[in-house]
C-alpha positions in Angstrom: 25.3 15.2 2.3 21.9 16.0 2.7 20.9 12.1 2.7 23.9 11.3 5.3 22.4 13.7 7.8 19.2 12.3 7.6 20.6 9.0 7.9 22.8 10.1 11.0 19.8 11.2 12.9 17.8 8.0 12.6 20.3 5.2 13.6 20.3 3.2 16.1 23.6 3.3 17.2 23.5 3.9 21.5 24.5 7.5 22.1 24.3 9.3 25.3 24.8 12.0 27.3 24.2 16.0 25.6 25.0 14.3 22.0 22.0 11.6 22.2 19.6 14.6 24.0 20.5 17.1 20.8 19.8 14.2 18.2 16.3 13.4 20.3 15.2 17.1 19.9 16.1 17.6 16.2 13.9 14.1 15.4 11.3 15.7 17.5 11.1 18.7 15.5 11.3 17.0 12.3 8.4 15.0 13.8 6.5 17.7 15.1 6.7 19.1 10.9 5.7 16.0 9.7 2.4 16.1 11.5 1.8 19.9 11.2 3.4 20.8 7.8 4.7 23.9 9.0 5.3 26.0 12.5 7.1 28.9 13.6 10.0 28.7 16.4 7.9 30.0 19.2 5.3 26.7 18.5 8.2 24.3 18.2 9.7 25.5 21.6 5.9 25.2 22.8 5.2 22.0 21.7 8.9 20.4 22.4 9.2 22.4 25.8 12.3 23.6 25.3 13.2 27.1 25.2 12.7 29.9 21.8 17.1 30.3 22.3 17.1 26.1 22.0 14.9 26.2 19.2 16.1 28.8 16.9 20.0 26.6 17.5 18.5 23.3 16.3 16.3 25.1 13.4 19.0 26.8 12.2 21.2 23.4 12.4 18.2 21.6 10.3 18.0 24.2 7.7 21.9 24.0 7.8 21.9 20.2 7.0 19.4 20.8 4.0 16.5 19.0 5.9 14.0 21.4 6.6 13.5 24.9 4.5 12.0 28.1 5.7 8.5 28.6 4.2 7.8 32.6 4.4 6.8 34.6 7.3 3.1 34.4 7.4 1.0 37.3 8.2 0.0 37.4 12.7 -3.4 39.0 14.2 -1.1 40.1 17.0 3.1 41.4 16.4 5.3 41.0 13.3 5.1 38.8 10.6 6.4 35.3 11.5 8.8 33.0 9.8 7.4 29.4 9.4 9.3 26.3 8.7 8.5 22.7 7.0 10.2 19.5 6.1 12.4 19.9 2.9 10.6 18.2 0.1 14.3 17.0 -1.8 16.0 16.0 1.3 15.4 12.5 0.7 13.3 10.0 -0.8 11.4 6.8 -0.9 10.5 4.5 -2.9 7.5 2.2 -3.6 7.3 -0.8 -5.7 3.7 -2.8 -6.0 4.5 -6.2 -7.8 1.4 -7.6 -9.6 0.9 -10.7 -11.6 1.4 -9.2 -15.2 3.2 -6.3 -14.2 5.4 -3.9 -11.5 4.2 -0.3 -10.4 6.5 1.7 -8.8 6.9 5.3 -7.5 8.7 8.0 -5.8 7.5 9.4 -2.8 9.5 12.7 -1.5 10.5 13.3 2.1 6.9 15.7 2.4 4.6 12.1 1.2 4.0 13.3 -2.0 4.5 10.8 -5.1 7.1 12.7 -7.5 7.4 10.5 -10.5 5.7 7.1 -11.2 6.1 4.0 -14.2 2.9 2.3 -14.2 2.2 -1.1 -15.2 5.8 -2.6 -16.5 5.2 -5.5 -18.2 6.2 -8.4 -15.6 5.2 -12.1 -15.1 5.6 -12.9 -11.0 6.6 -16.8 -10.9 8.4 -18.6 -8.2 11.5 -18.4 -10.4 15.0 -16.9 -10.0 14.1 -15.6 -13.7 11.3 -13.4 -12.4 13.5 -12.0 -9.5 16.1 -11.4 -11.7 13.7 -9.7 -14.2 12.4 -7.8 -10.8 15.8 -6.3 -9.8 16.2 -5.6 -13.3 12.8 -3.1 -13.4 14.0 -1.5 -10.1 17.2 -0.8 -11.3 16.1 0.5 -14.4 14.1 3.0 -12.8 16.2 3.9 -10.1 19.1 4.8 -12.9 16.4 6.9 -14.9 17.0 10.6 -15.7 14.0 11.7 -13.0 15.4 9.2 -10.6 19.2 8.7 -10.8 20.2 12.0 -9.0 18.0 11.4 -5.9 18.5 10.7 -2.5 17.0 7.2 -1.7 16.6 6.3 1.6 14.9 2.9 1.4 12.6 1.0 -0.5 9.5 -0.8 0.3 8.4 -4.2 -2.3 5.0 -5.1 -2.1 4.9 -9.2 -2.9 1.0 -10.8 -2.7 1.2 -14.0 -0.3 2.6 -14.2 3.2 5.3 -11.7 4.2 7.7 -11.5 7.9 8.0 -7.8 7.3 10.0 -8.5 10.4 13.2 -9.8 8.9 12.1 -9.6 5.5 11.7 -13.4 4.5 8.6 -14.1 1.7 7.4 -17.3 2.2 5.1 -17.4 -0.8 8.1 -16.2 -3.8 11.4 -16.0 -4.1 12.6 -18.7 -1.0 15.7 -20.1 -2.0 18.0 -20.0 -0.2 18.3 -18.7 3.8 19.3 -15.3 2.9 15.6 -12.7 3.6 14.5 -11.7 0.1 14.7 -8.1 1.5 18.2 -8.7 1.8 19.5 -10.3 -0.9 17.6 -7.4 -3.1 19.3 -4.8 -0.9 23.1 -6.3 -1.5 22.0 -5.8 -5.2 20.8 -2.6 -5.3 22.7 -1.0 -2.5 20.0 0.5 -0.6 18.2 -0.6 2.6 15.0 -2.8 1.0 11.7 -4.3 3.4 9.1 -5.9 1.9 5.6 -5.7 3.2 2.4 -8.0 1.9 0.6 -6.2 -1.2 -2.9 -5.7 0.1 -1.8 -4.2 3.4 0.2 -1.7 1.5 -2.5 -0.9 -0.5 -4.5 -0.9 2.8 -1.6 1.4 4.3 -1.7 4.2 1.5 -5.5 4.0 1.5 -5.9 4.9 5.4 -3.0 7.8 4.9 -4.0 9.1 1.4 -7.0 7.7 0.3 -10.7 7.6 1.4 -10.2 7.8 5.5 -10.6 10.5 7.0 -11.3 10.8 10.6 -12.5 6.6 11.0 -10.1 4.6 13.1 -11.4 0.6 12.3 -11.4 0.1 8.7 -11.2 -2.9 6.6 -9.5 -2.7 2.9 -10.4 -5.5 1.1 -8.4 -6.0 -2.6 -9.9 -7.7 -5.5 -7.4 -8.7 -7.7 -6.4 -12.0 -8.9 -6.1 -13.3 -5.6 -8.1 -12.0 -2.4 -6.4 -10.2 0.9 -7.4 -7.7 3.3 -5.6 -4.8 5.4 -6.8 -3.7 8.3 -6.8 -1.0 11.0 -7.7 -1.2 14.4 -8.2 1.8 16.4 -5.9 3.8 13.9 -3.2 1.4 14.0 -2.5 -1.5 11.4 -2.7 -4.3 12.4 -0.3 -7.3 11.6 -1.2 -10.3 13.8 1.5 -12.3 16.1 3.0 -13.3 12.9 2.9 -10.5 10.6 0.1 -12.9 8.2 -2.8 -11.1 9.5 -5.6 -10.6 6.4 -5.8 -14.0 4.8 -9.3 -13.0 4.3 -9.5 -15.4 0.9 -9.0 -18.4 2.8 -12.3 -18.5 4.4 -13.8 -21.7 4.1 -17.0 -20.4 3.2 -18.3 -22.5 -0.1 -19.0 -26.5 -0.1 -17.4 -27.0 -3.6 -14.5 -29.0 -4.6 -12.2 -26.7 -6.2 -8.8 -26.5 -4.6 -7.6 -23.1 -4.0 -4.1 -22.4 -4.7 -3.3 -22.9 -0.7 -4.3 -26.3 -1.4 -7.6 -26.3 0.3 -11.2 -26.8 -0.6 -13.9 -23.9 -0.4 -12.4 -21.1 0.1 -13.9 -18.0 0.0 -11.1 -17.4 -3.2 -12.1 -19.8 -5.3 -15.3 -18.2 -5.5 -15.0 -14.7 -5.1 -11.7 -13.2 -6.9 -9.8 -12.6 -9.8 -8.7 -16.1 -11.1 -12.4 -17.2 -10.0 -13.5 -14.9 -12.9 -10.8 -16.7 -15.2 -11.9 -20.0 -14.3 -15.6 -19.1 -14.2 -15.7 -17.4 -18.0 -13.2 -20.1 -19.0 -16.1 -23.1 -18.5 -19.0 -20.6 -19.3 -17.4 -20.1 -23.1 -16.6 -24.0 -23.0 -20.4 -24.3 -21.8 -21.4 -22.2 -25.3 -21.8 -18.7 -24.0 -20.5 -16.2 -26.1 -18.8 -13.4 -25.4 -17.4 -9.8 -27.8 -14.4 -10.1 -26.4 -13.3 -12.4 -29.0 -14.4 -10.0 -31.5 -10.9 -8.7 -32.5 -9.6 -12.5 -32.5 -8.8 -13.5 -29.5 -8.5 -17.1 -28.5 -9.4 -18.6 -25.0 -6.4 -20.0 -24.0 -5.0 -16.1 -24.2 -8.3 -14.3 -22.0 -6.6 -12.6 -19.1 -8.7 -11.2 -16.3 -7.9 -7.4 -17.2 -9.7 -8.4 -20.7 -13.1 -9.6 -19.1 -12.5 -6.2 -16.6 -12.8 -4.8 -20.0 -15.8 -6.7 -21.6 -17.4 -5.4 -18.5 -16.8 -2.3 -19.2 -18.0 -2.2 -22.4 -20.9 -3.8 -21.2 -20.5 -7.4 -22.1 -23.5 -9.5 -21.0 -21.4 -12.5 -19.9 -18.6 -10.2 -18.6 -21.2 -8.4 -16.9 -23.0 -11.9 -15.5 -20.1 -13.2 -14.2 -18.5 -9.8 -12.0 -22.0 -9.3 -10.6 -21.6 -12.9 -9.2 -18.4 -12.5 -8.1 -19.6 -9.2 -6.1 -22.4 -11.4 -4.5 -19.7 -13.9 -3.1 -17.8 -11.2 -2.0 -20.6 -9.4 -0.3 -20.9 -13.0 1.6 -17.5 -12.9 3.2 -17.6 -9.6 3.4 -20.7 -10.4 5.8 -18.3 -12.1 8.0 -16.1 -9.5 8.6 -18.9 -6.8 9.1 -20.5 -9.2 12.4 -16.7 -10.0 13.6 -15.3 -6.3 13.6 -18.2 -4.2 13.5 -16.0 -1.5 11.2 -16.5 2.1 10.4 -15.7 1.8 6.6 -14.9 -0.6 4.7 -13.2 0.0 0.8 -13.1 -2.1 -1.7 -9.9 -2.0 -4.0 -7.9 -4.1 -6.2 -8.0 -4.4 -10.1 -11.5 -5.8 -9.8 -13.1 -2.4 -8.4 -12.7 -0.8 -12.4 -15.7 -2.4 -12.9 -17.9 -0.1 -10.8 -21.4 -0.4 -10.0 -21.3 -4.1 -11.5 -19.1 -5.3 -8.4 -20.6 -2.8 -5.9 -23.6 -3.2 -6.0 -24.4 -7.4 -6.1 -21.3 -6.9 -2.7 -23.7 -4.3 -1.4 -26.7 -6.9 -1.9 -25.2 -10.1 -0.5 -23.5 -8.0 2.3 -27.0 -6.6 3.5 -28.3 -10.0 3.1 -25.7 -11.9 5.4 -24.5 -9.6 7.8 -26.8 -8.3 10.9 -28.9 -5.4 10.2 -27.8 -3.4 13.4 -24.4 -4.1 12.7 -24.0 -3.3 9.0 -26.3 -0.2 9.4 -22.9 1.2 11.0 -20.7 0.5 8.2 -19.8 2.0 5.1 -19.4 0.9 1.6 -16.8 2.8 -0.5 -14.6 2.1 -3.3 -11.2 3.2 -3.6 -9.9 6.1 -4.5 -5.7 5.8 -5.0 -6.7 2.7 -7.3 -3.7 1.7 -8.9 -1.5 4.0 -6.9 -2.2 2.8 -3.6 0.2 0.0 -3.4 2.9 2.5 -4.9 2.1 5.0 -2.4 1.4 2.4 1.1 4.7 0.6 0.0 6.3 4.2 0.2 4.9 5.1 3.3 5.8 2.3 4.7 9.6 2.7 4.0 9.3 5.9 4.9 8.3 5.4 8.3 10.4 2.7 9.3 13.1 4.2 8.4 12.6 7.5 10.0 11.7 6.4 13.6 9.9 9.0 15.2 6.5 7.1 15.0 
């Protein structure tokens, strides 16, 4: 019932009239409690301009409908105790899923943005194969039929997919392309609940700017470090997407004179140099050089080395492991040198599964970016890491569904 409502309020069938004004106000309110957590009727008839009678008839309606809940009177310097009211944290919900390389996160995000249950790193191996999306549907309906899960309004879904995404119409033209159907909604028909699909390092960007490290900057870059190399950013508080919806292809810089192709098919980007599967390849010929390495110490062969396992080595401070991240970070801090003279940011935050490495990455980025980018320029921006980590594609991708579906942005 509760979910119904909800839904009922946010279409976008034409109404008019007294109907179509009544349905404006009551998205207003719910609105207003979204961006102040709480208020009492005499802020809401304030802030709508409506009048305390009209008010207290669409509050009661809300609390009626089970979307909004009445929080307590809170204690006033002046007059009685008032009552305050706030979203419904069970009215509905939404749900992210981040798909990686080697695995899927996803999590639950209720109607008040807070994530409510999460499975973390489900073992998954992303190819272009109807295999892999079959597997994919299967992890999302696994988890949407679990015990903390099952009984739960879901309103919509947001997948996170790495490579270029029309977030539009929900088409991925990097996995998943074939046939004419969008990817978004050929998942939806299988599921039976409305699916977009966004581009993974803008929804990490996009729970990082809500949740994470920014606080009051408005131009911010979010650079993730995993196995490939993308960027989210936001201008002037607003993400921005480009005229195609493929803005970030920040690994496609063509920035080093070598000749390894990139997996666009191109020669010296910025990629092949400065990510996650440059750190593959790199320890790969530095072992086959005769470097050695303790990861093997528990029998490991090369052919088997994954990236997370030199994260690892770093970690455990491996000399080699350690070499070849601090390098990566110095490439890094080169393109990020770019970016830094073109926007001129407040902040910019490193993330991705690279950043677990700490001070090895930050540091040689820090160097190189001081080194290639203007002094008076870079003197303006900061250097942060991440703090959602693994959760902020869970969390962006749930934002995300959450505010396109409910369209009072």
């Amino acid at each position: 019932m509760k979910i119904s409502k909800l839904r009922a309020l946010f279409t976008d069938e034409e109404q008019g009239g007294v109907a179509f004004k009544h349905l404006t106000r009551k998205r207003e309110i719910i609105g207003l409690l979204d961006t102040q957590e709480e208020c009492t009727i005499p802020e809401i008839a304030q802030n709508l301009n409506i009048s305390i009678p009209t008010a207290t008839s669409l509050v009661t309606e809300l609390l009626e409908e089970g979307i909004i809940e009445d929080c307590g009177k809170i204690d006033s310097i002046a007059g009685r105790p008032a009552n305050h009211y706030g979203l419904l944290s069970d009215a509905c919900y939404f749900l992210g899923m981040d798909v990686r390389d080697k695995y899927i996160n996803i999590g639950l995000l209720d109607f008040k943005k807070n994530l409510t249950h999460t499975d973390m790193e489900i073992p998954f191996e992303l190819e272009n194969t109807s295999q892999s999306l079959n597997r994919l549907i299967e992890i999302l309906q696994n988890f949407l039929n679990g015990p903390q899960v099952k009984e739960k309004n879901i309103f919509s879904i947001c997948i996170n997919l790495t490579g270029r995404i029309n977030t539009t119409n929900g088409y991925s033209f990097s996995f998943f392309h074939f046939s004419e159907e969008p990817l978004a909604l050929y998942i939806e028909n299988k599921v039976g609940i409305k699916v977009f699909l966004e581009n993974d390092s803008r929804a990490m960007a996009y729970g990082e700017f809500h949740k994470g490290v920014v606080k009051n900057e408005k131009n911010v870059l979010f650079i993730n470090i995993d196995t490939g190399l993308g960027l989210g950013i936001l201008i002037d508080g607003k993400v921005y997407y480009g005229k195609s919806g493929f803005s970030g292809e920040f690994g496609h810089i063509p920035l080093f004179d070598n000749e390894i192709i990139c997996h666009c098919g191109k020669k010296g980007c910025l990629e092949t140099e400065a990510s996650g599967r440059a750190l593959l390849r790199m320890f790969n010929q530095k072992i086959q050089e005769g470097s050695v390495s303790s990861i093997f110490s528990s029998g490991g062969k090369l052919e088997t080395i994954t990236i997370q396992d030199i994260i690892e080595g770093a970690r455990q401070d491996d000399v080699l492991c350690i070499e070849l991240i601090s390098k990566i970070g110095y490439n890094l801090g080169r393109g990020l040198a770019v970016l830094i003279n073109l926007y001129n940011p407040e902040l910019v935050i490193l993330g991705g599964s690279l950043t677990a490495t700490g001070d090895y990455l930050y540091l040689t980025t820090k160097i190189a970016l001081n080194k290639y980018s203007l002094s008076l320029i870079n003197s303006d921006s900061k250097l942060s890491i991440s703090r959602l980590k693994e959760k902020a594609g869970i969390l962006g991708s749930a934002l995300i569904a959450r505010n396109r579906t409910l369209s009072f942005y």
